[in-house]
ZAMARGU-4260 file (C-alpha; in steps of 0.2 Angstrom, whole numbers, plus 5000, padded with zeros to 4 digits):
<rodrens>
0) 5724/4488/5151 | 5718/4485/5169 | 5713/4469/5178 | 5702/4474/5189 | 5692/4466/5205
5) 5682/4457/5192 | 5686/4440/5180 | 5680/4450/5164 | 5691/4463/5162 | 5707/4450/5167
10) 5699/4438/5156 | 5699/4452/5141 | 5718/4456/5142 | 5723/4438/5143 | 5715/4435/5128
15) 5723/4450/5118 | 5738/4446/5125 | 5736/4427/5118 | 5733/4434/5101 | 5745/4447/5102
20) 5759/4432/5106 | 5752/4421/5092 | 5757/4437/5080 | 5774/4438/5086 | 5773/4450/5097
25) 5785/4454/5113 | 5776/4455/5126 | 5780/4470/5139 | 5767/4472/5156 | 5771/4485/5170
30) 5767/4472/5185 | 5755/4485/5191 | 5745/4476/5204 | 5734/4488/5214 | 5731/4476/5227
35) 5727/4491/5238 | 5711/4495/5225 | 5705/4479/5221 | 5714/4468/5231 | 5720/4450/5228
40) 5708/4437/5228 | 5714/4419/5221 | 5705/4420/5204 | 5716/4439/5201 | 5731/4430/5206
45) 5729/4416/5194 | 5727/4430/5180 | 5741/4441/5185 | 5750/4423/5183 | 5742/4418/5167
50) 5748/4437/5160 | 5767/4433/5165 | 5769/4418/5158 | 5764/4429/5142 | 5775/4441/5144
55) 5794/4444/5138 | 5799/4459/5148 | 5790/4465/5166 | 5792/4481/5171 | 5784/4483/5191
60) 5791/4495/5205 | 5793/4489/5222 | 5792/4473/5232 | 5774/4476/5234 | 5772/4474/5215
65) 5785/4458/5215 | 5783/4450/5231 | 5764/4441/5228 | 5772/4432/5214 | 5788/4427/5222
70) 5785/4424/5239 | 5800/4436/5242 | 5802/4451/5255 | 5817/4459/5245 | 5815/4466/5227
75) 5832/4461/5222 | 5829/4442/5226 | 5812/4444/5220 | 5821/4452/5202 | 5831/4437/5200
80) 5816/4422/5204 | 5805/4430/5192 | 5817/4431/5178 | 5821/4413/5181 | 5808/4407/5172
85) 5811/4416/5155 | 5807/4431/5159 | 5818/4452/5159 | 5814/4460/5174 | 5816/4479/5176
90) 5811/4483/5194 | 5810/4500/5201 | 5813/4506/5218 | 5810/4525/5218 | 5828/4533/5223
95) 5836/4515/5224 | 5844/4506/5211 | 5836/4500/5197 | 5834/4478/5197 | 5837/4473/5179
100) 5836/4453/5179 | 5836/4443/5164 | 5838/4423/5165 | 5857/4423/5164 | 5860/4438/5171
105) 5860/4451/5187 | 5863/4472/5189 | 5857/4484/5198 | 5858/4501/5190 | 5860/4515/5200
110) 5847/4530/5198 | 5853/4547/5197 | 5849/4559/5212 | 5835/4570/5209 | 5838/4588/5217
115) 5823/4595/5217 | 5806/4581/5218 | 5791/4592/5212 | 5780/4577/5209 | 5782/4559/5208
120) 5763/4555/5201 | 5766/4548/5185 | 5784/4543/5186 | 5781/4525/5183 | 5773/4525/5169
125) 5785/4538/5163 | 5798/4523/5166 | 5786/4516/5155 | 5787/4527/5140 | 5803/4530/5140
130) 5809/4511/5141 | 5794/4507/5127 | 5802/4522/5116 | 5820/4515/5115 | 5815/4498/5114
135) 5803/4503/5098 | 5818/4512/5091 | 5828/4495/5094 | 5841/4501/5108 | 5849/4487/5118
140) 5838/4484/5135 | 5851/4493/5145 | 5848/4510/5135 | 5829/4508/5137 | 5831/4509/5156
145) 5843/4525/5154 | 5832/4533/5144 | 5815/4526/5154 | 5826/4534/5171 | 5829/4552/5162
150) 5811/4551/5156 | 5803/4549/5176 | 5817/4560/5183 | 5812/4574/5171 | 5794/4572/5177
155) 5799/4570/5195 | 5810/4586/5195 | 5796/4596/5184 | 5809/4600/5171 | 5795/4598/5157
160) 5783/4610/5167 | 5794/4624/5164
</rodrens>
């Protein structure tokens, strides 16, 4: 789902994800703002808030994802405020480590060097899947970032294309 430069579409998710809480759902959102699409006016800002105090886990790569929230220039300080409040952060940084931030604790995990970097459109929400996959199966958070890291490197290096 996507909150775009308009209150509807923010106002839809919020609502789904409201009932989805209700039903005793965890609540996961990749804190994917394209501010540089539809920028960030106040009333977006207040539903990209409203959303993570929804949520359980954010996923979100960069500062630039992070930062508008936190009022932080670094992605690792930024990581740690935002789970502060209750929440497990997993925040990309491309070829740089991996912040995992949950309320009591602090790790960065190193991402494996990728040899050969045929594309890097869609990594993120390769993360995505393969974080969502483990976490379905029941895998501790840890092994859902491993397996989120092998999913995007195998896109990035176009090992599936062969």
């Amino acid at each position: 789902m996507l909150i775009t430069d308009d209150a509807v579409s923010g106002n839809h998710l919020i609502s789904h994800l409201e009932s989805q809480k209700r039903h005793g759902a965890t609540i996961v959102f990749d804190l994917n703002v394209r501010a540089e699409s539809y920028g960030l006016s106040p009333i977006r800002r207040r539903q990209f808030e409203q959303i993570l105090e929804l949520c359980d886990i954010v996923l979100g790569s960069g500062i630039e994802e992070f930062g508008p929230f936190t009022d932080c220039q670094y992605l690792p300080e930024a990581a740690r405020i935002m789970a502060k409040s209750g929440l497990t952060v997993v925040a990309r940084d491309g070829p740089n480590p991996i912040h995992f931030a949950t309320p009591l604790e602090y790790e960065e995990i190193a991402v494996e060097a990728i040899a050969v970097k045929a594309n890097t459109i869609g990594a993120g929400d390769g993360f995505d899947a393969g974080f969502l996959r483990a976490l379905y199966a029941g895998l501790p958070l840890r092994s859902c970032i491993d397996l989120g890291s092998y999913t995007a490197r195998q896109l990035i290096s176009g090992a599936w294309e062969r």
